[in-house]
N, C-alpha and C positions, 0 to 999 in steps of 0.2 A: 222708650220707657227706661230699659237698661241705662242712656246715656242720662236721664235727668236724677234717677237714682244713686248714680254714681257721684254723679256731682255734687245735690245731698248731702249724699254720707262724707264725700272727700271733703267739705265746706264746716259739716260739725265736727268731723274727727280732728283735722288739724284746727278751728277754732280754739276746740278745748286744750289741745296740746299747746298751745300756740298761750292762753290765757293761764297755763297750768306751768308755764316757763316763765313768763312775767312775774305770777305770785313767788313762784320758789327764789326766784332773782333778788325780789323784794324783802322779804321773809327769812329767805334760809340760810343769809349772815348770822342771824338773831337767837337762830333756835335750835335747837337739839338736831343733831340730822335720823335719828328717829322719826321725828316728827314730819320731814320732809319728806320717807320713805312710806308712812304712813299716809300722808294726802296725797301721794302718787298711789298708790298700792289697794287702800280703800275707797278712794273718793275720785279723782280726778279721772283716772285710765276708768273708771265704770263710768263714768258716764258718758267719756269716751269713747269707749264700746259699746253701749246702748244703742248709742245715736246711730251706730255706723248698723247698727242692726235694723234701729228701728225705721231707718230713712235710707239708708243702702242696700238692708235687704238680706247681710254675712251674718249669719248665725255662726256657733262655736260651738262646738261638741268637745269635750275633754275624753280621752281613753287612759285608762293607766291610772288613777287616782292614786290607789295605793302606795304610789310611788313617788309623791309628790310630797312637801311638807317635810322634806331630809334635811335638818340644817347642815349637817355636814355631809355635802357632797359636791359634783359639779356633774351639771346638767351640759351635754352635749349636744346642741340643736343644730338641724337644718336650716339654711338660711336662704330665704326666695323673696321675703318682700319686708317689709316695715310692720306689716300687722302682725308680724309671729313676736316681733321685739315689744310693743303694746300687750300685748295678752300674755306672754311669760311673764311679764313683770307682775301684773295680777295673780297669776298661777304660783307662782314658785316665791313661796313668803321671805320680805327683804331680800329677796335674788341681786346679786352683784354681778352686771355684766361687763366682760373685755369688750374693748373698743381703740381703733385707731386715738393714736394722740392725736390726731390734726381736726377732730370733730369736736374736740372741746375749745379749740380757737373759737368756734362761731360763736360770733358775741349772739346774748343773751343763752339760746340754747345749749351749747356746750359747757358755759358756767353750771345750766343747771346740772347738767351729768353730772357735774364735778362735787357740785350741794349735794347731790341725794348719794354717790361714793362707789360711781363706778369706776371703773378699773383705765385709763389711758394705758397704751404701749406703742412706743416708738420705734418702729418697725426697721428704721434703719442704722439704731442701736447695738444692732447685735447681738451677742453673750451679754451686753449690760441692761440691755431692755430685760430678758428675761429673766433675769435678777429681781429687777427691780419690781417685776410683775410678779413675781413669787413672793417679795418681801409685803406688798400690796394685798396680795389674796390673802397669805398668812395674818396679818389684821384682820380683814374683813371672816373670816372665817372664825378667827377669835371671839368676832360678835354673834358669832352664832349666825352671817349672814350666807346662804349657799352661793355659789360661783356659776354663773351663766354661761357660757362660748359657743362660738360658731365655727368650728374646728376648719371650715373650709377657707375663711376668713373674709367673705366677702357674699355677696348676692348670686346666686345661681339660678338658671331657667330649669323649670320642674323637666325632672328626668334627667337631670344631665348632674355630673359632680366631677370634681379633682383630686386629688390626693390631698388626703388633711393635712393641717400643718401640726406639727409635732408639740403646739401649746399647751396643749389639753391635757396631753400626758405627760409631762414636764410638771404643772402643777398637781393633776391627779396623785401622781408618785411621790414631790418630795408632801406635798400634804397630808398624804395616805386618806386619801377622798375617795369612795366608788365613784364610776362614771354612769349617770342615765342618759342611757340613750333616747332623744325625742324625732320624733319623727311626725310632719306634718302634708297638709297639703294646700299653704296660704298662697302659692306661686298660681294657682287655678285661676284662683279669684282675685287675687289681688300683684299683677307680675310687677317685676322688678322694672325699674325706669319708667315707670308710668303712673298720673294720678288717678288713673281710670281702673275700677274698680268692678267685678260683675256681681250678682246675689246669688246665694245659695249656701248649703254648708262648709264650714270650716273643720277640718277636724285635726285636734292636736291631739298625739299620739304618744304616752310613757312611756316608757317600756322598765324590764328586770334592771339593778342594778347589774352593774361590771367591776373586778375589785380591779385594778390595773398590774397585776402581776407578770411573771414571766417577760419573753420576750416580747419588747417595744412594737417590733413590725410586724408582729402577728396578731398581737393585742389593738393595734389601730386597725389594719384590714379589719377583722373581723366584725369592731364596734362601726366600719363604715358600711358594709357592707347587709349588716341589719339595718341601719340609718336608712339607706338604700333603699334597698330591699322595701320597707314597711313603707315609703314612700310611695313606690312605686306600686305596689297596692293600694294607697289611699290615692291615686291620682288613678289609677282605672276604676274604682270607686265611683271616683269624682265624676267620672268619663261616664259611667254607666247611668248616674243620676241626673247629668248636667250636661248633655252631649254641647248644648251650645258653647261651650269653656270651650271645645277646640279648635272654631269657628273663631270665638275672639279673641284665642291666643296664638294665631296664625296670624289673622291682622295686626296683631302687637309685635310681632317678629316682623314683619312688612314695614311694619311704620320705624322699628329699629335700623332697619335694612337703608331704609332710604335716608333715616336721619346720619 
């Protein structure tokens, strides 16, 4: 049952995404990139997440509201699977997220990134890349859009992390942006490198702003280590609700092992 449900929800969610890349492709030469942000933001990514709920079975719980709705700030998220990048975009109004330059090569989908005005950076740039990501955010911020990142910069398996990379705060400072720290637990049910997906709750977690003052290295540990920390909470959580998650995120580590 788990395995036809998955299939499902992975067959409508990327459908939609997949037909919601073609329109903007088509379209979002033409028109205002409002409006392109707007059919991602209201229309498309919901009913995108519907499907994955109502055929895969991943509900979404939101914590933190309060804290949502900041045009001016930058949301610091954990990164474990593809659905946390789906459902922020919903959450966090016109959110602008960083992203490798090389995922906007992919023809069709990567234009679209580029249409709706997320942020590329070319990682082996340098001092220039981050410039150039500062002069980027500073626009987008100008529009009142808030700034997304993944401080770790890549996918991680729940429970485990690296030391962030220093982006986050580089724009948070020269922007003068608080940082929200989010914390979730979409690695459960939906892990990294895999289109297989399992049901049950998702829950993405706000938290207090952070203003980025003081020292740099004390001011990241500690925004990581709440990251963490609420993680790691919501994944025994996860564990206490969903015992089977540990069962098919052992198998997913097997099936990594041997690929």
């Amino acid at each position: 049952m788990f395995f036809i449900r998955s299939w499902l929800g992975t067959l409508w969610i990327y459908f939609f995404i997949a037909f919601g890349v073609i329109v903007t492709c088509i379209f979002g030469w033409f028109v205002p990139q409002k409006w392109v942000v707007a059919y991602w933001n209201r229309f498309q990514l919901h009913i995108a997440l519907w499907g994955l709920k109502t055929l895969g079975g991943i509900s979404i719980e939101v914590r933190g509201r309060q804290y949502l709705n900041q045009e001016r700030a930058l949301y610091a998220c954990k990164h474990e699977s593809a659905l946390e990048t789906y459902t922020m975009t919903t959450l966090v109004t016109r959110g602008v997220m960083i992203l490798k330059k090389e995922l906007t090569y992919i023809p069709f989908f990567g234009w679209a990134q580029w249409l709706y005005g997320l942020i590329p950076v070319d990682r082996s740039a340098g001092a220039r890349a981050m410039k150039n990501m500062l002069a980027a955010a500073k626009k987008r911020v100008e529009q009142n859009r808030p700034i997304i990142i993944f401080p770790e910069g890549h996918r991680m398996k729940p429970g485990t992390t690296q030391k962030y990379k220093p982006g986050f705060l580089f724009l948070a400072q020269n922007l003068k942006l608080p940082v929200i720290p989010v914390a979730h637990n979409t690695g459960m049910f939906w892990p990294r490198h895999s289109t297989h997906h399992f049901p049950g709750k998702v829950i993405i977690e706000f938290m207090e702003p952070m203003m980025p003052d003081g020292d740099k290295n004390a001011f990241t540990a500690e925004l990581q280590n709440k990251i963490e920390a609420k993680c790691a909470e919501l994944n025994a959580e996860t564990l206490e609700h969903y015992p089977y998650t540990a069962v098919n995120l052992a198998k997913n580590e097997e099936n990594d092992k041997a690929a």
